[in-house]
LOTIMI-141863 format. One record per atom (N, C-alpha, C, O): z, y, x; residue in one letter. Coordinates in steps of 0.2 Angstrom, whole numbers, plus 5000, padded with zeros to 4 digits. Each point is the difference from the previous one (the first is absolute). Example, Ala and Ser with C-alpha at 12.3 -4.5 7.8 and 13.67 -1.06 7.14 Angstrom:
503949725066A500050064996A500050065004A500349995005A499350064993S500150065004S500350054996S500150065003S
//
This chain:
470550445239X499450044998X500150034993X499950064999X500449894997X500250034994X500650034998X500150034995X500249965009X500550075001X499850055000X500050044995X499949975012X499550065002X499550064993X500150064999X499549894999X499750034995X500550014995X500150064998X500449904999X500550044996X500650065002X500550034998X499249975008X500650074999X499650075004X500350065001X499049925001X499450045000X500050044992X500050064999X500049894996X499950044995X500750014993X500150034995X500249945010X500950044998X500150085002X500350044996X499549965010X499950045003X499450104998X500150065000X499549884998X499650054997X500250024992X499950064999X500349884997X500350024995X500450064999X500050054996X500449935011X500650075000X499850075000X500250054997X499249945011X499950065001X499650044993X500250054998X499549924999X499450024995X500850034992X499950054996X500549915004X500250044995X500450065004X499950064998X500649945007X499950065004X499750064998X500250044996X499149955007X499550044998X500050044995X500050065000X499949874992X499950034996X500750054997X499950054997X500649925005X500450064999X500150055002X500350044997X499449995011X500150065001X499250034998X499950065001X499649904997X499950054996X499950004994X499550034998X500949964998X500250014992X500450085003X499750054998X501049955005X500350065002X499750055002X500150054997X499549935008X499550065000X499750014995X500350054997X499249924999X499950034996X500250034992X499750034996X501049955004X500550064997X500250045004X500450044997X499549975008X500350065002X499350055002X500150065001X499349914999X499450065000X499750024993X499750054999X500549904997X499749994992X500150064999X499650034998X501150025003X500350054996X499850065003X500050054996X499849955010X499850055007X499250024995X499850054996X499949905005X499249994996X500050034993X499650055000X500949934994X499850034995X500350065000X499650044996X501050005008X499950045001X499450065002X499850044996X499949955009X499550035001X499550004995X499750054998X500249884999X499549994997X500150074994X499550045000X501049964995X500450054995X499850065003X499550034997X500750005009X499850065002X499350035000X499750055000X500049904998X499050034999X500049964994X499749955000X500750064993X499749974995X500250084997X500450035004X499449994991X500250064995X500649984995X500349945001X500050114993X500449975000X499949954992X500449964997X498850045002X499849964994X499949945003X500149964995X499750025011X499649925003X500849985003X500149945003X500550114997X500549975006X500449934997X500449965003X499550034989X500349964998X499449914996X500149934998X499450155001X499449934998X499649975006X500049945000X499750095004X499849975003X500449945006X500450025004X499449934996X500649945004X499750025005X500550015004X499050005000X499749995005X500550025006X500350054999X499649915007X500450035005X500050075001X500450054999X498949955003X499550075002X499550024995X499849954996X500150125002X499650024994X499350015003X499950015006X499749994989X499649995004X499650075001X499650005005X500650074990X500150045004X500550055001X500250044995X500149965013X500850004999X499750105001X499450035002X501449994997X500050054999X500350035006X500649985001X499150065004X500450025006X500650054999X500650005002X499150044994X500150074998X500949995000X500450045002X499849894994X500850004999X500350025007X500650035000X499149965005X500450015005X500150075005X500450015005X499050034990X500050065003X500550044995X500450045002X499649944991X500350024996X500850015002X500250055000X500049895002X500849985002X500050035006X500650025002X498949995003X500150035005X500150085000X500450035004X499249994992X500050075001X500550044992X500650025000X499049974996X500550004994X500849984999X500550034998X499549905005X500549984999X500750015006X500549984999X499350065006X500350035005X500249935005X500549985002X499049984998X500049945005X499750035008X500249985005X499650074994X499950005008X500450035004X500049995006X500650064990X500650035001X500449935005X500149985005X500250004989X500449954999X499749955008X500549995004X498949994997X499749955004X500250055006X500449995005X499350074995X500250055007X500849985002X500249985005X500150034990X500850025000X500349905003X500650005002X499249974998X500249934999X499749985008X500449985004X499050034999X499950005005X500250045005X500149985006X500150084991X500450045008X500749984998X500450025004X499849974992X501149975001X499949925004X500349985004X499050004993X500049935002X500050005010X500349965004X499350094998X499950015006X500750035003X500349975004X499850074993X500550025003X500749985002X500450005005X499549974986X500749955001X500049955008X500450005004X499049974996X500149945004X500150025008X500349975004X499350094996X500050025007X500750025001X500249985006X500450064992X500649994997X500549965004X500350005005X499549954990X500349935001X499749975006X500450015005X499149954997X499950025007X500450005006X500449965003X499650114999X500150065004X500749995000X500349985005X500050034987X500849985002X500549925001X500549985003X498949994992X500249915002X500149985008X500449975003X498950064999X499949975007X500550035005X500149965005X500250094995X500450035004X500649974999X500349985005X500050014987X500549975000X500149945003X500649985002X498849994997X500149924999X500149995008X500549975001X499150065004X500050025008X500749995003X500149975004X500550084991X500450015001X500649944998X500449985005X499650014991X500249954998X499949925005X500349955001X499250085000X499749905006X500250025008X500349965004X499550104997X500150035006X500550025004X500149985006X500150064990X500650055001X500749984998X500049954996X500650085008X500749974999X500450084998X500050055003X500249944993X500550064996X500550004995X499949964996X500650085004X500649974995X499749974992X499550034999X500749934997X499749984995X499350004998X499750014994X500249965012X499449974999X499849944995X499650004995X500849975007X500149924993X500250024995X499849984995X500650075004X500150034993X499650024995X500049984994X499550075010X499550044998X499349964999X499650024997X500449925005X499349945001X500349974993X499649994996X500850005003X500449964995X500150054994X500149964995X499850105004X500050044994X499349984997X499850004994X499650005013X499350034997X500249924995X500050014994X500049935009X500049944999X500550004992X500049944997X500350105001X500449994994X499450064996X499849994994X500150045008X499450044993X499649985000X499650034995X500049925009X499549934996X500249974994X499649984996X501250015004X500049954995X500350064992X500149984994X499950085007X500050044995X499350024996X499450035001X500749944993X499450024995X499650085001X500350054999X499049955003X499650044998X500450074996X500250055002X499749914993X500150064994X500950035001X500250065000X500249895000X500750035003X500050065005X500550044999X499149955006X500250055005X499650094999X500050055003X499449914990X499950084998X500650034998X499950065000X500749914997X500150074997X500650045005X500250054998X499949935007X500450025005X499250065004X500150065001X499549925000X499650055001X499850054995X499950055003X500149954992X499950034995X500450055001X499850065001X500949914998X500550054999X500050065009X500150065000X499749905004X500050045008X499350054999X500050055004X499449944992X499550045001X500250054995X499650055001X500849964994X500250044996X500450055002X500050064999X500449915005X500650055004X499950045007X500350035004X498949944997X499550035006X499550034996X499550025003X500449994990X499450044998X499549985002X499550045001X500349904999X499549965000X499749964996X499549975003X500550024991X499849994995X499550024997X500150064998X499349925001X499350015000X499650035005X499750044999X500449955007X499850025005X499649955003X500049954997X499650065010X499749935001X500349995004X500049945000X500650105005X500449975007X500549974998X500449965004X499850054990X500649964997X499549945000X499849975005X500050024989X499649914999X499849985008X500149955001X499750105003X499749955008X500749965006X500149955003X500650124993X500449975004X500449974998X500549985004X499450004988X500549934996X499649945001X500349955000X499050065002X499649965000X500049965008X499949945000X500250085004X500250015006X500549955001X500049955004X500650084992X500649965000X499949934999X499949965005X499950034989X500049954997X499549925006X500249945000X499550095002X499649975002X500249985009X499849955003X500650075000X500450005005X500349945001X499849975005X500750014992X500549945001X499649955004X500249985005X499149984989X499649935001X499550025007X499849955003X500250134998X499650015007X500450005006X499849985005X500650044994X500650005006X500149925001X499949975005X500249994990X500249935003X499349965001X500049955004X499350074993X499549965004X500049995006X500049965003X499950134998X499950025007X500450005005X499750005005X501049994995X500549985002X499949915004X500049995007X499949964987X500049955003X499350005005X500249985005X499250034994X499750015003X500050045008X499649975005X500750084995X500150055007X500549925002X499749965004X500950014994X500349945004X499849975003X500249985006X499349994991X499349965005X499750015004X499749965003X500350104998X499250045007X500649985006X500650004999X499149985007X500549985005X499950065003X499550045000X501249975003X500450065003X499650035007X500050065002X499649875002X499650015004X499450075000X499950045005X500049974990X499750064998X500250065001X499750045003X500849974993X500450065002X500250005006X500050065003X500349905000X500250015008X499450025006X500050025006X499349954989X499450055005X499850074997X499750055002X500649954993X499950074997X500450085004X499850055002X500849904999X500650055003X499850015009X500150055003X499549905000X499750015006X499450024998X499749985005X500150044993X499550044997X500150095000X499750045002X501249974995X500050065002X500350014992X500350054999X499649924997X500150024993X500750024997X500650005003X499350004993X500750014996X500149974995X499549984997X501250024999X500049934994X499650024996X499549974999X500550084998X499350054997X499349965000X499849964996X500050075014X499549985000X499649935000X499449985001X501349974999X499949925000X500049994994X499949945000X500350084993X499950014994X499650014997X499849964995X499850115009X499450024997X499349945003X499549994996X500650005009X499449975006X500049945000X499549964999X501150005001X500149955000X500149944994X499549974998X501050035000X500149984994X499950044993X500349974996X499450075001X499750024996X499349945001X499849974995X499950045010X499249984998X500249945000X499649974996X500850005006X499849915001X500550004993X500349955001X499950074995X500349984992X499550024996X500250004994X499050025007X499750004995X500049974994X500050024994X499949905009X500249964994X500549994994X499949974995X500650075007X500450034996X499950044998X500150004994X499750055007X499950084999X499549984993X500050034994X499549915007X499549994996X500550004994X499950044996X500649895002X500349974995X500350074996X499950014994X500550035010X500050064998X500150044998X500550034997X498849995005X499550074996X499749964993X500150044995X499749895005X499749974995X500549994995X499850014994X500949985008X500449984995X500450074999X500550004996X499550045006X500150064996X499450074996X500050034995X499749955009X499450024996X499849984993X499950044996X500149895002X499949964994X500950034996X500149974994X500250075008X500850004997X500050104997X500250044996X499449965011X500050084997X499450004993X500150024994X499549965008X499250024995X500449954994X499950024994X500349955006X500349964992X500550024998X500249984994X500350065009X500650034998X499750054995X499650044999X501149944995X499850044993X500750024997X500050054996X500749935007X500550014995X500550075005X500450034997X499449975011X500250065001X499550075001X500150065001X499449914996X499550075000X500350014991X500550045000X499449944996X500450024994X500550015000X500250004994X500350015010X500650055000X499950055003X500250054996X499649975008X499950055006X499450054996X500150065000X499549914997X499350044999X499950024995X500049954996X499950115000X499850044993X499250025000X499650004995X500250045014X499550044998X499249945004X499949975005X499850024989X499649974999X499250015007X499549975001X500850075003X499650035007X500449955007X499750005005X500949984993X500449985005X500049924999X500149965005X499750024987X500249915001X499449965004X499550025001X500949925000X499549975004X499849964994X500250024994X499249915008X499649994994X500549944996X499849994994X500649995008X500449964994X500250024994X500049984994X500450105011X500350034993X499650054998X500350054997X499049975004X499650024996X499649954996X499650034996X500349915005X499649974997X500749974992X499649974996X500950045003X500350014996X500050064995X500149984994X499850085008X500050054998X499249984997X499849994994X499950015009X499249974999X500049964992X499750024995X500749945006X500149944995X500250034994X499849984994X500750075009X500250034993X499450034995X499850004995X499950045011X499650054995X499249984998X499550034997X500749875005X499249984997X500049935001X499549965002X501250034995X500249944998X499549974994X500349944998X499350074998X499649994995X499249975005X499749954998X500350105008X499249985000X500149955006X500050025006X500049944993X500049935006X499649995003X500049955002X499150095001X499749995001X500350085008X499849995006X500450054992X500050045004X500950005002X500150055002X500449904997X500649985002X499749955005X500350005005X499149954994X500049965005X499650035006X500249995006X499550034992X499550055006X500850035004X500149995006X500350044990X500650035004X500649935004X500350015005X499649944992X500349955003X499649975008X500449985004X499150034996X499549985004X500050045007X499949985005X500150094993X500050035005X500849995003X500150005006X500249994989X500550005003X500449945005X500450005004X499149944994X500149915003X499450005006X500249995005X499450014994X499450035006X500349995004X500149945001X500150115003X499850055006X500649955005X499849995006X500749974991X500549985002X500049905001X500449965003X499150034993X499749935002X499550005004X499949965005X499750114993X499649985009X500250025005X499650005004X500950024997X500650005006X500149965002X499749985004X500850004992X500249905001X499649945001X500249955002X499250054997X499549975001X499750015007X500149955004X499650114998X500350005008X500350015003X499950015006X500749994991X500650005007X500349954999X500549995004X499249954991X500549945001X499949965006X500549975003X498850035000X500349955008X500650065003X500549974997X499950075005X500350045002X500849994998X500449995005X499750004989X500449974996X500249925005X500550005002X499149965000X500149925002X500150025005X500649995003X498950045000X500250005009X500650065000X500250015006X500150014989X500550035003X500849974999X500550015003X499349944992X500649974997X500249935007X500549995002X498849984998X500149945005X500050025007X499949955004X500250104998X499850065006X500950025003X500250035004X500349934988X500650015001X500550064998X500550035001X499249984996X500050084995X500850004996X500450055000X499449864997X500950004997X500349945004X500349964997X499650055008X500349935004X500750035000X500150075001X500449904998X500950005004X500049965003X500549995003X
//
């Protein structure tokens, strides 16, 4: 019985510092979200005196300021339609590729699965400048079809191999009612195996979405005119030109972190069931 009771509260010991560890983490990592915003409604005389998290009377107006003045709502237009675009993009060509690669039998086949699988392990920033130089030599530079279709690229490799392993998984049973159904590989693609890889499709969209909207170092190569940047690399340009007033830098930081935590926040059951759903299984 005395046992029992000692490892009842050995037990609880543990759980309880657990605890307080993940939420000290948390609370460093919302602490900064919080003073953030909080900054955005302070002026730029109370931004450094006043400690208060939240002022007590905040200022909305920074945010209409940085939205409109500060050319945030451009920037926010411009960032959700690459953001869209791009993914539908990706998608569209992941999912066929990966189809083909699980499905289909063709000369260099493994060769070409094996390429996508070496430009995972190439740095980000490395393979802009190979794009760079390809949108240059295509007159593509500052355009938005260049940025959607560098972006495109980029994002490709880690979709083709989600969705890849995943199309592995689905039993073949299915397709063989597809084809007595009348279909074609096409239509067993579109009907069949498209819908039942949602859960991947979810992993995705979410993790390219979060790639496009945060991308900042090939929008800065590609982009000069100030109507075309999305909001990283104008919230840069932003910085430059009001870098002194930190109550209307934060207001632009916020709009800029917003829009994509409260994404992630509902899309994270999506994220689990698509990962545990076998998403990156081999």
């Amino acid at each position: 019985m005395r046992d029992s009771v000692k490892r009842k509260i050995k037990n609880f010991l543990g759980q309880s510092g657990i605890h307080l560890f993940l939420i000290l983490v948390s609370v460093s990592c919302i602490f900064p979200l919080l003073w953030m915003i909080g900054s955005a409604l302070k002026t730029q005389q109370t931004v450094f005196s006043d400690m208060r998290l939240f002022p007590a009377q905040p200022h909305w107006e920074n945010f209409y300021t940085a939205w409109v003045e500060g050319g945030f709502g451009i920037y926010f237009f411009n960032s959700v339609f690459y953001t869209v675009t791009v993914v539908a993009g990706i998608v569209f060509i992941s999912s066929l590729a990966a189809y083909a690669f699980s499905r289909l039998e063709f000369p260099g086949k493994n060769f070409f699965f094996l390429m996508f699988l070496v430009a995972m392990m190439i740095p980000l920033p490395g393979s802009f400048v190979p794009l760079y130089v390809l949108l240059v030599k295509l007159h593509l530079v500052n355009t938005r079809i260049g940025y959607i279709l560098a972006m495109i690229n980029v994002g490709l490799s880690l979709s083709i191999f989600l969705l890849k392993t995943f199309f592995d998984k689905l039993p073949k049973d299915l397709e063989d009612a597809g084809r007595i159904d009348g279909c074609s590989k096409f239509g067993i693609y579109w009907h069949v195996a498209l819908p039942m890889a949602r859960p991947a499709l979810a992993v995705v969209i979410i993790f390219n979405a979060l790639n496009v909207w945060n991308e900042y170092i090939l929008a800065m190569l590609i982009f000069s005119s100030k109507s075309l940047m999305p909001l990283q690399r104008g919230l840069m340009v932003f910085q430059g030109a009001h870098i002194t007033q930190y109550p209307l830098l934060m207001a632009g930081i916020t709009i800029t972190v917003l829009p994509i935590i409260l994404i992630y926040l509902f899309m994270q059951r999506h994220i689990i069931s698509g990962l545990t759903a076998g998403a990156i299984r081999g």
